[in-house]
Every structure is written in structure tokens, then in C-alpha cells.
N, C-alpha and C positions, 0 to 999 in steps of 0.2 A: 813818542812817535818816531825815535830814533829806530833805525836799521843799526845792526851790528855790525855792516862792512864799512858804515860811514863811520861809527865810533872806534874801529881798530884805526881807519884810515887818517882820524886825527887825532895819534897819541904820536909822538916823538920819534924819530929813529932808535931802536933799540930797547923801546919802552916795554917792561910785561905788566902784563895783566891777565886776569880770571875770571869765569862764569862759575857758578851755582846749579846743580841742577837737585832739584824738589817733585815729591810726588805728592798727592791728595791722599791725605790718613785718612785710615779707616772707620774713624771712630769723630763724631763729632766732637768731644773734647780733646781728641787730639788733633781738630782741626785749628781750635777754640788755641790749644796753646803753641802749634805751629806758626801760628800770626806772630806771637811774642815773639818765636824765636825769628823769625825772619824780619821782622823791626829791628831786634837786637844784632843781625850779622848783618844788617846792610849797611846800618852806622858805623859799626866796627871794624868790617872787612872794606867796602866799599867796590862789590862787583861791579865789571862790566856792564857785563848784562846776567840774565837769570833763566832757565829752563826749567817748563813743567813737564812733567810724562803724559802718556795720553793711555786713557782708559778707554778700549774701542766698547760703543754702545753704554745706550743706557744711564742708569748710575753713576759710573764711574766717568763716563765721557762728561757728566755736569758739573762734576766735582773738579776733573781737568780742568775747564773753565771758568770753575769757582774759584781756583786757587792761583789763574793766571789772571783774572781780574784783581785779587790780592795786591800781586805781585806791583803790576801793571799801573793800574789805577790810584791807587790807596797806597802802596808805600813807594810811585812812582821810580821802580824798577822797570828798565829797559829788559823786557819781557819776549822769551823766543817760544814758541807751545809747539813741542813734540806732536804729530802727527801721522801715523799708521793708514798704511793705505788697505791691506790685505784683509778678507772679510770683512769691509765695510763699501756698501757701494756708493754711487753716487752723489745721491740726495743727504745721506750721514757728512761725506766730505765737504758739500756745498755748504750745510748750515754751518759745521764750524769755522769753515774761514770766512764765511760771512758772522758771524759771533765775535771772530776774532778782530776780524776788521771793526766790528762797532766799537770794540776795545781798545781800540787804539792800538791790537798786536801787530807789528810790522814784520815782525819775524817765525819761519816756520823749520821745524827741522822734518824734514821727509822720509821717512824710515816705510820698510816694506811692513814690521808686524809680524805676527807669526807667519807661519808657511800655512798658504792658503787653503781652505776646506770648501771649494765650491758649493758643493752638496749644504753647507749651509744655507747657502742663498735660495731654495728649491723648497717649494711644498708640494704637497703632495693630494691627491687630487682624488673624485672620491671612488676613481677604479684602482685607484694605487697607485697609477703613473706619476712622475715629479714633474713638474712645468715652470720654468723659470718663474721665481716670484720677484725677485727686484732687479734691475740693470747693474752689472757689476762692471767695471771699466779699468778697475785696476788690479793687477797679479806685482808689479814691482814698486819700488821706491821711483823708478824712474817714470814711470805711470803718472803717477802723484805731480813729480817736477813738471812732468811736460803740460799737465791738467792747469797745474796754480797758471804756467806762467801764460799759457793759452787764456785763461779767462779772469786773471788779474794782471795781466801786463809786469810792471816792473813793480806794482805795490808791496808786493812782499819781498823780503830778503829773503833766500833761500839756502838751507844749509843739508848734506848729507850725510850719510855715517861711515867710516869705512874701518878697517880690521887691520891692525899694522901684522900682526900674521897670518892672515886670511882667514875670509869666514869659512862656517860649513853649519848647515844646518842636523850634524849628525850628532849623536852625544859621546862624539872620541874626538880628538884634533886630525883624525886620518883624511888625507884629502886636501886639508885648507893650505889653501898657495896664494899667495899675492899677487905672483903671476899669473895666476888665474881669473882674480878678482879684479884687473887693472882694467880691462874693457870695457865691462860694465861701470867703474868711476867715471874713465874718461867720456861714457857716455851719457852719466847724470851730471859731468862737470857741462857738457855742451848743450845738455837740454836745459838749463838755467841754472844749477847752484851756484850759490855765491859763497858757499865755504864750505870745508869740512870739519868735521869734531871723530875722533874717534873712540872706537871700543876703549874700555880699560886695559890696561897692558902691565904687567911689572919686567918685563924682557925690553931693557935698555938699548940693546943692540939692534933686537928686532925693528923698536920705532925708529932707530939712526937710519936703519934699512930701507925701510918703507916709504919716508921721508925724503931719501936721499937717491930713492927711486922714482919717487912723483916727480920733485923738481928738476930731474935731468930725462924725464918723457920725452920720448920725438911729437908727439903730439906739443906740446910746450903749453898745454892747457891749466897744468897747475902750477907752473914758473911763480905766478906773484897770488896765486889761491890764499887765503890763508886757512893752514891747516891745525888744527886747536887737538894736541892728543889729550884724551880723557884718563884724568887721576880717579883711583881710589883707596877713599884713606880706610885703613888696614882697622875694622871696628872689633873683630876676635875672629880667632883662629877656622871656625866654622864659618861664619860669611863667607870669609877669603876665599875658601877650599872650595865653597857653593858656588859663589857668583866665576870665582874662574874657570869651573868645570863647565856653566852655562853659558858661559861668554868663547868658552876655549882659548881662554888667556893661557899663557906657560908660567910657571912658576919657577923659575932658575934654582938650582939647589945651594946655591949659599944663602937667599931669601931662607928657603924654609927651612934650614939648619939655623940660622939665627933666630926666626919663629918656634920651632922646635925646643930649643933651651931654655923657652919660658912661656908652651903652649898651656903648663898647668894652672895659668896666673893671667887670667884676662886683662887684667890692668900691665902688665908687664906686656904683654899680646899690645897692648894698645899704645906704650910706649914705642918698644921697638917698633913698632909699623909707622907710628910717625917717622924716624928716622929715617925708613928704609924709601916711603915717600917721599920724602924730604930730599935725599941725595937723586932719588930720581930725577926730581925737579929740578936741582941742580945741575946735573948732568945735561940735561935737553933744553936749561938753556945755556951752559954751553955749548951745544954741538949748534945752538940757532943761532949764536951768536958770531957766524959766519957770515951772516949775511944782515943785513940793516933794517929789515924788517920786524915790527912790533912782536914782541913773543907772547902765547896764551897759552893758558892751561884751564882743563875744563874740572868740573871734581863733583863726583858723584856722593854727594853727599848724605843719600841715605836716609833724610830730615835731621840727622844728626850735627851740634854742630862744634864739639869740642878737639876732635882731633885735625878736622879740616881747618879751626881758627890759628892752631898750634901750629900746623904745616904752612898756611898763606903769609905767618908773623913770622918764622922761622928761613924758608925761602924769600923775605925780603918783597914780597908779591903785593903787598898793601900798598896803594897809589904813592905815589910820591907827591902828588900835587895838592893832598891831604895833611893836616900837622903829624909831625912826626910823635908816634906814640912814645916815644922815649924822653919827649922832650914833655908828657904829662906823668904824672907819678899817680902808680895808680893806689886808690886806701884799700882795696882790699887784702885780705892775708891770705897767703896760698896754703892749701891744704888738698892732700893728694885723696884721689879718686878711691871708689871700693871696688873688688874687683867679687865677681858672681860667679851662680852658677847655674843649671836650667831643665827639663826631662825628654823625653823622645816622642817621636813621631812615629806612630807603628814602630817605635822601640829601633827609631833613628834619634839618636841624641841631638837634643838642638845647639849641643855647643857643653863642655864644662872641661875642668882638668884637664884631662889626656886627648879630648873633642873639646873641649876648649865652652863650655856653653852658652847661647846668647843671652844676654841678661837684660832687663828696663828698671826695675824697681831698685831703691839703695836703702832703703829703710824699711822697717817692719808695719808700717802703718801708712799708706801710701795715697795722699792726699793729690789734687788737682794743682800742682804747682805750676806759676803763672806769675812771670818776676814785668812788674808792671815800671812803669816811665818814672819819670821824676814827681811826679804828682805823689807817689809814695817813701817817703825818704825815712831814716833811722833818726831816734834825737841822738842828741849830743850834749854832755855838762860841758861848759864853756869855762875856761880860767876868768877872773875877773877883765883882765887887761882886754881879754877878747869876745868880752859880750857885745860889744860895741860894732865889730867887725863883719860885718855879710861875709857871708862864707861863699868855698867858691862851688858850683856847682858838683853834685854826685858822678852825673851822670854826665863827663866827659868821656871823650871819644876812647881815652885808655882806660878808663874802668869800663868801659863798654864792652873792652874787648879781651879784660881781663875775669869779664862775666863770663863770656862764653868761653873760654877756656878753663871756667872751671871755678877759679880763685875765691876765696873768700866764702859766707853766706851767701851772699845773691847768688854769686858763680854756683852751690851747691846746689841750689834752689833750683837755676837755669838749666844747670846739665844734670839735674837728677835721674833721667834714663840714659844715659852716656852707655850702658853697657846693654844694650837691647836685649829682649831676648824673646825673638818671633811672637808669634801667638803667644805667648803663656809669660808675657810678660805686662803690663801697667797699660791698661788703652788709653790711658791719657797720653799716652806719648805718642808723639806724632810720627817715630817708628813704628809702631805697634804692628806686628802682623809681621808676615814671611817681607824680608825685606827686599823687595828688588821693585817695587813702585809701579809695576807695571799691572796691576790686577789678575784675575784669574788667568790661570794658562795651565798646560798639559806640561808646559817647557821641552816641546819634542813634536818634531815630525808627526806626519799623519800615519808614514809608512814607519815609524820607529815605532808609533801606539800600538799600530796591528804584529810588529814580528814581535812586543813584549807581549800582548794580551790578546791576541788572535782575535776570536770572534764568539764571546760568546750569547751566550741565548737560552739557558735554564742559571737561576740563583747558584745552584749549583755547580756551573762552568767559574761562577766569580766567587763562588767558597775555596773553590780549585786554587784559582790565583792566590788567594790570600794565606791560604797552606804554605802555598811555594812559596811565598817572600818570606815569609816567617821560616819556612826550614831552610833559608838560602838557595832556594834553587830559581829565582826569579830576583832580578837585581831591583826592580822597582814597582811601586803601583802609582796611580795616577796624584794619594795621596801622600806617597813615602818615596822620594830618589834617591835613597840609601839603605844599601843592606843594614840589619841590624847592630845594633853598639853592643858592645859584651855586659853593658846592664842589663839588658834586655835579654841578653840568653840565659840570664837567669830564673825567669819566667815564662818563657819556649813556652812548656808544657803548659801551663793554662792556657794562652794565649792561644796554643793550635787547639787546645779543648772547647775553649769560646766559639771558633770561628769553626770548628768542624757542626759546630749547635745552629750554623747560615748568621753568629753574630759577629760580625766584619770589625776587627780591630784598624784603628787607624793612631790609636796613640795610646801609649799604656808608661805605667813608672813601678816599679818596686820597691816597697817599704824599705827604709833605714833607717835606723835607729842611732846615733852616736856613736859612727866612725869617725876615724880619721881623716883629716882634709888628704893627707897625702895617698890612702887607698888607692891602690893603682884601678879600680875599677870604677867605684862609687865617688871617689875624691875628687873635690874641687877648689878653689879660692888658696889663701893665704895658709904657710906652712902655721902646723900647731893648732889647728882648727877643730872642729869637732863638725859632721853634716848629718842632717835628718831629712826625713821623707815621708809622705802618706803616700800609701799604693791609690794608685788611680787607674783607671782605663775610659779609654772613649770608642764609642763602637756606633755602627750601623744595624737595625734590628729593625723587621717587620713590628705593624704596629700595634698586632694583634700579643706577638712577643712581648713590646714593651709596655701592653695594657696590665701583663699577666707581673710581669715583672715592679712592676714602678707597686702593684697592690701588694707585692712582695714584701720590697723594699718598707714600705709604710708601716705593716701593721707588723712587721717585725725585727726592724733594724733602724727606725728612726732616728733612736739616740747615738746609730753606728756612722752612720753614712751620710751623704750627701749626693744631691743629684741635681741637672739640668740637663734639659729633652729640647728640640727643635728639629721640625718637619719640612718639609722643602716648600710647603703651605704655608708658612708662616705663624703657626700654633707653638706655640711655647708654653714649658711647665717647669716648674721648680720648687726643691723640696723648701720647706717655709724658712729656714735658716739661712739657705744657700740665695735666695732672692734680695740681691741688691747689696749683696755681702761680697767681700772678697777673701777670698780664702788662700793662706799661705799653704803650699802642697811641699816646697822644699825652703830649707833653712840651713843657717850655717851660724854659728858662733867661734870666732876668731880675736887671737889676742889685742886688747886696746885696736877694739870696735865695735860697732854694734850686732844689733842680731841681724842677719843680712837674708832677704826671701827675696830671692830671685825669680822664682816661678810662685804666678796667681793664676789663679782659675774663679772668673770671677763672670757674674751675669753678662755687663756689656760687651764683656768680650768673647762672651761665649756666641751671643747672638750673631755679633761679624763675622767667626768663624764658621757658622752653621748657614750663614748667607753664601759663604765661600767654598764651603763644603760641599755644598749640594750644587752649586756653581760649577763643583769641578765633574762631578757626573754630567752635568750638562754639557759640558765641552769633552767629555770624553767619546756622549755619545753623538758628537759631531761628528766624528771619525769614521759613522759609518751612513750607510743610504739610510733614508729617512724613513722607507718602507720594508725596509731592511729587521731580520730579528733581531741583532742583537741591541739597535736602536730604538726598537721595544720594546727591549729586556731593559735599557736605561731607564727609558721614561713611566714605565712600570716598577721600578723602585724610586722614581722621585716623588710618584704620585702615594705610596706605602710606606717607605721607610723611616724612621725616624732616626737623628743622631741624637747619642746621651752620655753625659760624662759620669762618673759615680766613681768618688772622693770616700775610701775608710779612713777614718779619723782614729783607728788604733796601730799606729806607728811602730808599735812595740809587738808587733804579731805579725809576720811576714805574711802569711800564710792567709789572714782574716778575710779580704776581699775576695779575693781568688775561692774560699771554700763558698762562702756565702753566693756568689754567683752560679758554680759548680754543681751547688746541693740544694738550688732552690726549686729546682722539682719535683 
């Protein structure tokens, strides 16, 4: 029931400390083993306090709540729940701070949420006019503040977000000034917050800046604020490059020249980004250690939790007022991490070699790993002299924390998905999925939607688009924020052959067979490697298309292929193999290691995906009037289309997939 300004306000002069922030996995087993892991870092690290993301509406908004009663309750963490004000009105705002309040949450971080779509809020009516359908009261973050504190008084602590180099809601940094953005803080500092946390940042200078401009305000509103900037620890080369482009963090070039010398080697990516972390930390708090105040560091963790345990041990960040882990010995044996590799998104690589790839899985056969309490312990043959002797407990506070970093069996056990890698990696991992915690989104403006994809309104306006990101002449689609990877232009030509047929590619791979890990195109992981591949694609297809296709696939390539279908209805199909199966699509064999599959394409994950999939058509066609074409050109393929993946399991024939789709007419 603590507030976060009363627990900064009674630590020591000069004391640091850290928060956790966690989102709601996608996948109930990786809810199932997100529990573990945040039993396991609570004891180990000993946060502050701890922050949930917030899922506006629906699903994801229960889940938000599910995983701060977790927090909260159950492993009685001092608990802050993220809170989005923007397309959500009222009555959605009311109930969860009344939820949270039953919860004993005393803390709220108020954030605006995406840029607002009014026109969501409007139905439409049965001449076509729109007529407000719910009361909407808030467009900012400051909205929010002024609302809690109007109708909870001082119950809640309240915290804001702000951008040590200024926000902009555009997809370039052009425009973002601090001294732009300084008005509107000082004016959510005065409508109530009680602290700020900011963006992620790797520009040192920038936060000295920002910092060093609140606290010498003529307004003098944040002189004793306290201001928490937000870490993030460095998880591979592609995160990095993702989350800073959507946050419009800078990326200083001696960072990614350091990055750069070892983006072919995710474990090496993962090393160095600790350090680089690490000095950060270092750095900020010496520039705080100017003044006598407590210092904090916030750290976006991703669900992950071996590099952030590495970075809070290393910076010295772990309570003081806790046993010192040095002074326990830990029994596990350290043994270093595998590093992976992963395929593309509409033939955007999710990360490997040269992109660096996001990886989850470490082993070839990819079990529900769940490193449980003491109640489960290893035997041990005892010397005679010491059968007598009670032994001293496993699970002390420094094997605790030398699990999460990794060490030993257990540690492999616990960080088995250490190396994510989005969609197409292990849904057991409470990463699982595009990482950024916040559920579905566009990631963009309403006005950036309309100047990328204008307006259309025949299938044929959106065969259009899909042409254009495939030939480079369109920089994104709603389901791809990156032009294509040079794997992928190795397959151009089918892929614009697919989608000139109206079948909408949205993720595709090309067979490999027994290259080299170091291939400047294909290569990934550790020098001296060998990597393989099954060509895959995943597409969009009316469902009269995928009626004609799937009796294709069956009576003629059964023992080729592999498939799984989902409709925005909820109907799912899968070929009898592929149901409840997971299937490795990339692999690698490397010296003195295992065989290492980093990309799975496997039912439960396919299903989250196709929930999210058709989620993002949904919010795409938010962007226009409700009565509007091209808003019933969306709802018109939600109610028709199917998404389907189809897996050739002949690896050694580049070609196989590709003709059999081509020529099934």
C-alpha cells in the first residue's frame, strides 16, 4: 500500500535504487512462467517498486490487471500500473483505477497512449451520419492527471513520462525540442504528478541536459521532483535499432561502432550492451551525485531478465540494506549463453548476423521451462564425515541471483529465452511477440497512416501497396516498419508474383541449405557454423482463394508441406502434422554446441499472432471515418480474409515452395 514518493523519501541521502517495468505475455504459458521469473528477480534484485504496461481495452487491459495484482498482491511488490488515457473514455478510465484501488495499487504512471483517433469513439447511425457513441474527456496525459487527482484526491501517487530529447510524434527526430516539451511537464508537474520516469535514452549528455534544465526551471516545480530516467538493457542489435527509432532515442556513434564489431554474434550484442548500460548508469549517477538526493534508475525490461540482473549487480544498484551477495557463495557453475538467429517480416529480418536476429529458444526441442522454489532441489552424495550435517539452503539470496543471470543448470533453465526473437520465437517465453509490451498499435500517427497508404477502397488499392514495399517504393506497411533485408530480395520475384495474385505477403524466408555462419547475407551466430532453413511464407488470401488452395495443398503435397490458417472469426485449421507441433523453420550447428533453432512456427503461436494480425487491420481502419470506403474496404477483409503460413520442408530445393504456389493453378 506504499506510494513510491514516500519509499524514495525514506532511503538515505545518496542512496540508489530501481524499478522493473513488465508487460502481460501473450501467451498464457508465458504468463504461467513470467510468475517464475518475477519471484526469482524480486528476491534477487530487490526493486523498489515495479511497473505494468497498460493494454488500452479489452483483453489486454485484463491482463494489465492480471499481472499488477501479481505483482501487488501475491509477490507483494510495491506496484505503479501504467495508464493510457487517449482512445479510451471515461467509464474504461473509471473502472481501472477503481480495480486498482481494490488492489491495493497506490500508484499510476499517466501517459497520453497513442495519438488520439476520435472517429473511434463514433458510430454510426442508420443514415450514415456518426453520432457520438461514448464521452470522451481525455486527448493528453495531463487530462488523466487532472481527472485521478480531481476524483481521488491524494490516493494515488502520480507519475509522468517525459523525453530527455524531446518527444515528436513523427517517425524521424525532426522537430523534438525539450524546449518545446518543457510547458506542457511543468504543467502535468502542477496538475498533480508526483514524479517523473523517462523515455529510454543512450545520449548521456542529452539526459545531463534535460536534467540540468528541470532543476534550474524559473518555475522551480521540479527543484526536489524526483526524476527516474529510463534504462534499456541492450537485448540484440534489432531491438535496439526498433525501440530507438520508435521512442526517437539517438544513438551516439561510438555506441554503435562498438555494437557494430560484434552485431554478427547476439551474445556478443548482448555482452557489450551490458557494459554500455552499465557505464551509463554509472555516469548519471555521478552527474546526481551532486546533489543529496536518493538516485533511481527505471529499466525496461522487456520480461527478460538476465542482462538487466547483470547490469543492477554490476552498477552496485542492489539495496544495500539487503546481505551482501558477495558475502554468499554461489554453487552454481557459470557457463555462457548461446547466441541465435531468426526470419523476416514481409522479408524485414527480425534480427540475425548482419541485423542481428531476435532469438527465444536455445535448444532444439523446446520444453515449458519453469525453475520452481526450493521445494524442488538436486541430490547430492554426501562424504561420510558429512551425512550428519544439514546442509545450508539452495536457494539463497546469491544463487538466486546468480540463476538469473544465467549461471549454472538452473540459471540455463531460467534464462532459456535470453535471446528473443518476436513472433517466431518459444510462446512459452514471457517475451514472446514483437517486443515493446504495449499491445497492438499502428506505431504512427493517424496523419503518417494516411501520407504512407492514402485511402484506399478496392483489394486492389492494397495489392498496390504491398507491390510497393516489396519493390522499395513504400518504406512500410501497417504489418512491416522496414524495408526489405537482402535475404528477402532474393525472393522479390515470387513474392511480387504472390501478391500481384491479391495474396498479401506479410512474412516470407528462403531456403538454405548448409551455408556458412559467416555468409555476409544468410549468416548468423558463432564463427565456423553451418545455418539452414525451410522457405516459408505467411500471407493474407480471400477465403474462397484459401478454400481452393489448402484442397491443393492436401491432395497433393501433404508429405511436402505444412500449414496453419486463422480468420479474424476465430476458425482455425491445421495441416494434421503441424497441430500442436512445433516446428524448427531455421537452425544452425556450431562448434562445441548444440543444434541451435531459433525460429519456431508452432500452433500456439500462431494463434496470438493471427489474433494480432487481424488486430492490426482493425486499427489501421481506425484511421479513417467509419462510413468512410476505405473503412469498409478494412472491415470487408476482416470479415473474408484468412491469414496462413505454409512451411516446405524440402530445404535443399530453393525453388519448391515458391513453384508449388506459382503453379497451383
Amino acid at each position: 500500500m506504499e506510494k513510491i514518493t514516500d519509499k524514495i523519501a525514506a532511503l538515505p541521502p545518496g542512496a540508489n535504487y530501481f524499478s522493473l517495468e513488465f508487460f502481460p505475455p501473450k501467451t498464457a504459458m508465458g504468463s504461467s512462467n513470467l510468475r517464475a521469473r518475477l519471484d526469482r528477480m524480486s528476491r534477487a534484485l530487490r526493486p523498489l517498486f515495479v511497473t505494468v504496461t497498460w493494454g488500452a481495452g479489452g483483453s489486454t487491459a485484463t491482463k494489465s490487471l492480471e499481472l499488477a495484482e501479481l505483482c501487488q498482491r501475491d509477490l507483494g511488490l510495491t506496484t505503479c500500473l501504467h495508464l493510457t488515457c487517449t482512445n479510451m473514455n471515461r467509464a474504461l478510465v473509471d473502472r481501472a483505477l477503481e480495480e486498482a484501488k481494490v488492489l491495493g495499487i497506490r500508484n499510476i504512471l499517466a501517459l497520453r497512449g497513442d495519438p488520439p483517433r476520435s472517429e473511434e469513439y463514433r458510430e454510426v447511425d442508420e443514415k450514415g451520419e456518426s453520432t457520438p457513441a461514448q464521452e470522451v474527456e481525455f486527448e493528453w496525459a495531463i487530462d488523466l492527471v487532472r481527472y485521478i487527482k480531481k476524483e481521488y484526491g491524494d490516493y494515488f501517487c502520480i507519475g509522468v513520462a517525459a523525453y530527455p530529447e524531446g518527444h515528436s510524434d513523427e517517425s524521424h527526430p525532426e522537430g523534438q525540442s525539450l524546449e518545446h516539451d518543457l510547458p506542457y511537464l511543468v504543467a502535468k508537474v502542477r496538475a498533480g504528478a508526483d514524479f517523473i520516469m523517462t523515455q529510454l535514452f543512450f545520449d548521456i549528455e542529452a539526459y545531463e541536459h534535460f536534467e540540468e534544465t528541470l532543476r534550474s526551471h524559473p518555475s522551480g516545480v521540479f527543484k526536489e521532483l524526483p526524476i527516474i530516467p529510463g534504462m534499456m538493457p541492450i537485448q540484440s542489435y534489432q531491438i535496439l535499432k526498433r525501440t530507438a527509432r520508435l521512442s526517437h532515442a539517438k544513438l551516439p556513434e561510438q555506441m554503435i561502432r562498438r555494437l557494430d564489431e560484434v552485431r554478427r554474434d547476439d551474445e556478443k550484442v548482448k555482452e557489450v550492451g551490458v557494459d554500455i548500460v552499465s557505464e551509463i548508469v554509472e555516469d548519471i549517477k555521478n552527474f546526481k551525485s551532486r546533489t543529496p538526493a536518493p538516485r533511481g534508475f527505471h529499466f525496461y525490461t522487456l520480461n527478460l531478465e538476465k542482462a538487466v540482473s547483470f547490469i543492477i549487480e554490476r552498477t552496485h544498484l542492489i539495496p544495500a540494506s539487503t546481505p551482501d551477495v558477495n558475502d554468499e557463495e554461489a554453487i552454481l557453475v557459470e557457463e555462457s549463453a548461446i547466441p541465435l538467429g531468426g526470419p523476416s517480416t514481409n522479408g524485414v529480418r527480425s534480427g540475425k548476423g548482419r541485423s542481428s536476429r531476435r532469438e527465444s529458444a536455445v535448444g532444439s526441442d523446446p520444453h515449458n521451462r519453469v525453475v520452481v522454489d526450493s521445494s524442488s532441489q538436486p541430490d547430492f552424495e554426501a562424504a561420510a564425515g558429512e551425512a550428519g550435517i544439514k546442509s545450508e539452503p539452495v536457494n539463497t539470496r546469491a544463487n538466486t541471483l546468480a540463476i538469473s543471470e544465467g549461471e549454472g543448470s538452473l540459471g540455463r533453465e531460467a534464462t532459456w529465452d535470453d535471446f528473443p526473437n518476436g513472433r517466431w520465437g518459444d510462446a512459452r517465453s514471457p517475451a514472446y511477440g514483437e517486443i515493446d509490451g504495449y499491445g497492438v498499435s499502428l506505431h504512427m500517427s493517424v496523419t503518417q497512416a494516411i501520407r504512407l497508404w492514402g485511402h484506399p477502397v478496392t483489394p486492389d488499392d492494397i495489392t498496390a501497396l504491398f507491390i510497393r514495399h516489396i519493390q522499395g517504393d513504400l518504406a512500410a506497411l501497417p504489418w512491416s516498419e522496414e524495408e526489405l533485408s537482402e535475404e528477402t530480395l532474393t525472393i522479390r520475384a515470387p513474392l511480387l508474383a504472390l501478391n500481384r495474385k491479391g495474396w498479401w505477403t506479410v512474412a516470407s524466408q528462403p531456403a538454405v541449405n548448409g551455408l556458412r555462419s559467416s555468409d555476409r547475407v544468410f549468416g548468423w551466430g558463432p564463427r565456423n557454423g553451418f545455418v539452414f532453413q525451410k522457405a516459408f511464407v505467411e500471407l493474407f488470401l480471400p477465403a474462397s482463394a484459401w478454400r481452393a488452395l489448402r484442397a491443393h495443398l492436401v491432395a497433393h503435397h501433404a508429405d511436402d508441406v505444412s500449414f496453419l490458417a486463422s480468420n479474424a472469426g476465430g476458425d482455425h485449421e491445421a495441416s494434421p502434422e503441424q497441430a500442436g507441433a512445433a516446428n524448427a523453420v531455421t537452425w544452425g550447428a556450431f562448434p562445441s554446441k548444440e543444434i541451435i533453432t531459433p525460429t519456431i512456427i508452432e500452433e500456439v503461436s500462431f494463434k496470438a499472432w493471427a489474433d494480432e494480425a487481424f488486430g492490426i487491420w482493425a486499427e489501421w481502419g481506425r484511421v479513417y471515418p467509419p462510413a468512410g470506403p476505405s473503412a469498409k474496404l478494412v472491415r470487408a477483409v476482416l470479415d473474408d480474409y484468412w491469414i496462413v503460413n505454409i512451411i516446405h520442408h524440402a530445404y535443399m530445393d530453393k525453388d519448391a515452395l515458391w513453384d508449388l504456389l506459382l503453379r497451383q493453378d
